[in-house]
C-alpha positions in Angstrom: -53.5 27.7 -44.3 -49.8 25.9 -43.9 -46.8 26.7 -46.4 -46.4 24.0 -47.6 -49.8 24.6 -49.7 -48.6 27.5 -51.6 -44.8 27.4 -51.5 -43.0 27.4 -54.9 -42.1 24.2 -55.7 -40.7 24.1 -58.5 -37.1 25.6 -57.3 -34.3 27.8 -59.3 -31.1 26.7 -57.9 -27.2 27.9 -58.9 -23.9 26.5 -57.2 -21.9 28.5 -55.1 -19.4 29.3 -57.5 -21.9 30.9 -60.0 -20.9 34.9 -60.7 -23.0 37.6 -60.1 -22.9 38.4 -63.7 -24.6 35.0 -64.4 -27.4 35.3 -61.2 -28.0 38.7 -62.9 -28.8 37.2 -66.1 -31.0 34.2 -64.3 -33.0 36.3 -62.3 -33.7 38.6 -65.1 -34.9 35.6 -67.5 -37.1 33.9 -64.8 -38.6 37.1 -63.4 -37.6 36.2 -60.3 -36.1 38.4 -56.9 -34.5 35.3 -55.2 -31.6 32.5 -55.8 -31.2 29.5 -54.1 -27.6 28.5 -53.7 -26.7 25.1 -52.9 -23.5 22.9 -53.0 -23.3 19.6 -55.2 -25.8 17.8 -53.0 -28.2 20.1 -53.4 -28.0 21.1 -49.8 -28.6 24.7 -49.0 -25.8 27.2 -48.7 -27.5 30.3 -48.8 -30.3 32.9 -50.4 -29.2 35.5 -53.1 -31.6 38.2 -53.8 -32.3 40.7 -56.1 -31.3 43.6 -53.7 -27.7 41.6 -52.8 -26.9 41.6 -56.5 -27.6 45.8 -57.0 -26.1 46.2 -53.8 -22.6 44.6 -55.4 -22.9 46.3 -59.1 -20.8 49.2 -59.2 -21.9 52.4 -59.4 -22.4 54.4 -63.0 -19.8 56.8 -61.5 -17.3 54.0 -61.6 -14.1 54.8 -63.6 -12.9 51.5 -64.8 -13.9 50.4 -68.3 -16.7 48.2 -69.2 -14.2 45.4 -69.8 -12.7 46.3 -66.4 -15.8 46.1 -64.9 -17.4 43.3 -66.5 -14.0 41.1 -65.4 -14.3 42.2 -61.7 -18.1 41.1 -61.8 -17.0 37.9 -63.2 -15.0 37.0 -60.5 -17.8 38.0 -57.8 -19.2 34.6 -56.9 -22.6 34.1 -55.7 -21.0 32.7 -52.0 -19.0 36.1 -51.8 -22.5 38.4 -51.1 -25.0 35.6 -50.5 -26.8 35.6 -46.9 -25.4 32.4 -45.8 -27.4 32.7 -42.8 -30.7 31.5 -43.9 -33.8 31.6 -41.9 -35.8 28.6 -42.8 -39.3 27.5 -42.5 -41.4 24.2 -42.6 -43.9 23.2 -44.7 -46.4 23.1 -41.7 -45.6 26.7 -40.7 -48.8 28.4 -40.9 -49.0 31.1 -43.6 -49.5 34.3 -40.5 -46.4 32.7 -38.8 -44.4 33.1 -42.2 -45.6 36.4 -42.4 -44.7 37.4 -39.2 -40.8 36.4 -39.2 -40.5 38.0 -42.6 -41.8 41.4 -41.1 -39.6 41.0 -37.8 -36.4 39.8 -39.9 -37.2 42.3 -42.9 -36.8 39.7 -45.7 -39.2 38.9 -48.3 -38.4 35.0 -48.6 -38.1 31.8 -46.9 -36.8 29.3 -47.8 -38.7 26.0 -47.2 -37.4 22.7 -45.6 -38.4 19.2 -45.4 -38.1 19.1 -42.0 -36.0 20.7 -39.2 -33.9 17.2 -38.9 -32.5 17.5 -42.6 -31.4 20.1 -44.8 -33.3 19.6 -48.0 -34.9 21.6 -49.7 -38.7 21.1 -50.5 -39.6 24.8 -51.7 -39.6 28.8 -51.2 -42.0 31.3 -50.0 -42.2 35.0 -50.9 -43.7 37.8 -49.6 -45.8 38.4 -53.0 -47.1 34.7 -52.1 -48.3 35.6 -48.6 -50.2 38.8 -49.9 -52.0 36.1 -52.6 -53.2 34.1 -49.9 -54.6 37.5 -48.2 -56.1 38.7 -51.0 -58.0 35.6 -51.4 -58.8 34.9 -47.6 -60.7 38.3 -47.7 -62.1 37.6 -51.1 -61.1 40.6 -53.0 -61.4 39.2 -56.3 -64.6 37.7 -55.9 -67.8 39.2 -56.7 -69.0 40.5 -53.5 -69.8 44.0 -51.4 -67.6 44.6 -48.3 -68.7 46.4 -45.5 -67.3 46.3 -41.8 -69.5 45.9 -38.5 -68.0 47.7 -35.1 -68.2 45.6 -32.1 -67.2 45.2 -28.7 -65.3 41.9 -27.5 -68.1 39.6 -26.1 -69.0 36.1 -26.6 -71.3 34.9 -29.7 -70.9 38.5 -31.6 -70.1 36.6 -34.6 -72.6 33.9 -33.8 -75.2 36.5 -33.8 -74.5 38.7 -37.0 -73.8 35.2 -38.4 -77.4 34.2 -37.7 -78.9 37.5 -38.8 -77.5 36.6 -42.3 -78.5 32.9 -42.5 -81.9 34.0 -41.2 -82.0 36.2 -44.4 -80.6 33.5 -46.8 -77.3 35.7 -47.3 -73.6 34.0 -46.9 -70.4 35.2 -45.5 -67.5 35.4 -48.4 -65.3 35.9 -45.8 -64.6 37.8 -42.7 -61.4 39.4 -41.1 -61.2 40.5 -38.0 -58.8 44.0 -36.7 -58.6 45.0 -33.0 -59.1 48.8 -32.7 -55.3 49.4 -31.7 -56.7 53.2 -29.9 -60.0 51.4 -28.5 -59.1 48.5 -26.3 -61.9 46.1 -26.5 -63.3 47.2 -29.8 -63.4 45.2 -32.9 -63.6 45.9 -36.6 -65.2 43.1 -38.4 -64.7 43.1 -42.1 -67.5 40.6 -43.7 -68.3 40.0 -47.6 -71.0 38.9 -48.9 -72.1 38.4 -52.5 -72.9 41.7 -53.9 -76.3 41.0 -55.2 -77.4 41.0 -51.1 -75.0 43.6 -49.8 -77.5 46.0 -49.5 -79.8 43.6 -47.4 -77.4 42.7 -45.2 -76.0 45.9 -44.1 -79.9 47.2 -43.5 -80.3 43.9 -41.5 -77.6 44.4 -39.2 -78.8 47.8 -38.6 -82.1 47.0 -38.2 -80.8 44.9 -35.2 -78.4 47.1 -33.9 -74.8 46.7 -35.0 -73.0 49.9 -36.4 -72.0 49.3 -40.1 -69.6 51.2 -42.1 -69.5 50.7 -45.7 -66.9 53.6 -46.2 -64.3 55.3 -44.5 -65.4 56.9 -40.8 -63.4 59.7 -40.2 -63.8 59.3 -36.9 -64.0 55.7 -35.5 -65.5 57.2 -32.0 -69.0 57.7 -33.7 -69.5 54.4 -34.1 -68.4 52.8 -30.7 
């Protein structure tokens, strides 16, 4: 999966100039944690979000008057406490490589571009948009039973729990795969399938051999 499939497209955009008071209000009325800013060609400038703008409210402890307050605000500008260095992406970025720089960089959006030669903008990706397209990789929301299989790194594992199913008439929703960090060499593989054959297919994989947990172990050693 690429960004460019499930990046927002449909962009919320202020000017530079716009005050906090203002990106406040916008971000409240769209429900949104991120701003856009661009000059008046629609280039990008920078990325407001939702924690910038509590960052530069003033405290409740303040002492100046709400009409005190509510001036200084007024003259905080969006380009005053906007990141204006912006860490981009492009629309053929794959989803797990989005993921990754938002973890390593500890921001929850990325803005997209059309391409690293130009500086327009083609759309935005979020963290709450990555964790969609994870819920439905691993099928959560479908109706199906999830169970995970222990194996050891070899060749044609998959190809041979895979064929157990078919063999049985029972597909794969999806599966996910987690290296056992503590284990080296020793894979968790977490299938679904529909739920009407989860029983069957956990009782044919143990009828062939393959260690199936369908809750939580305890302790993960019993099962290598």
């Amino acid at each position: 999966m690429h960004v460019g499939r499930v990046m927002q497209r449909e962009l919320i955009t202020i000017p530079p100039d716009t005050s906090v008071i203002e990106a406040r209000r916008i971000t409240a009325e769209k429900k949104i944690d991120h701003l856009l800013v661009v000059n008046r060609k629609g280039k990008l400038k920078g990325i407001l979000s939702d924690r910038d703008l509590k960052q530069s409210w003033a405290s409740p402890a303040t002492t100046l008057s709400q009409h005190e307050l509510n001036y200084l605000l007024d003259q905080l500008t969006a380009e005053m406490i906007m990141s204006s260095k912006v860490i981009a992406v492009l629309p053929e970025t794959t989803i797990e490589r989005a993921a990754r720089i938002m973890q390593e960089e500890n921001i929850s959006a990325l803005p997209v571009m059309e391409s690293d030669q130009q500086d327009n903008l083609a759309g935005i990706i979020t963290r709450t948009d990555v964790m969609q397209v994870l819920l439905e990789a691993i099928g959560i929301d479908s109706d199906s039973t999830r169970f995970t299989v222990i194996v050891k790194d070899r060749t044609g594992v998959i190809a041979e729990i895979s064929k157990l199913l078919v063999e049985h008439d029972i597909s794969i929703r999806s599966l996910v795969t987690w290296p056992e960090k503590d284990h080296p060499g020793a894979y968790q593989l977490v299938l679904r399938v529909p739920a009407r054959h989860g029983d069957q297919a956990v009782a044919v994989l143990e009828e062939n051999g393959f260690k199936v947990l369908i809750s939580y172990p305890g302790n993960i050693e019993d099962y290598l």
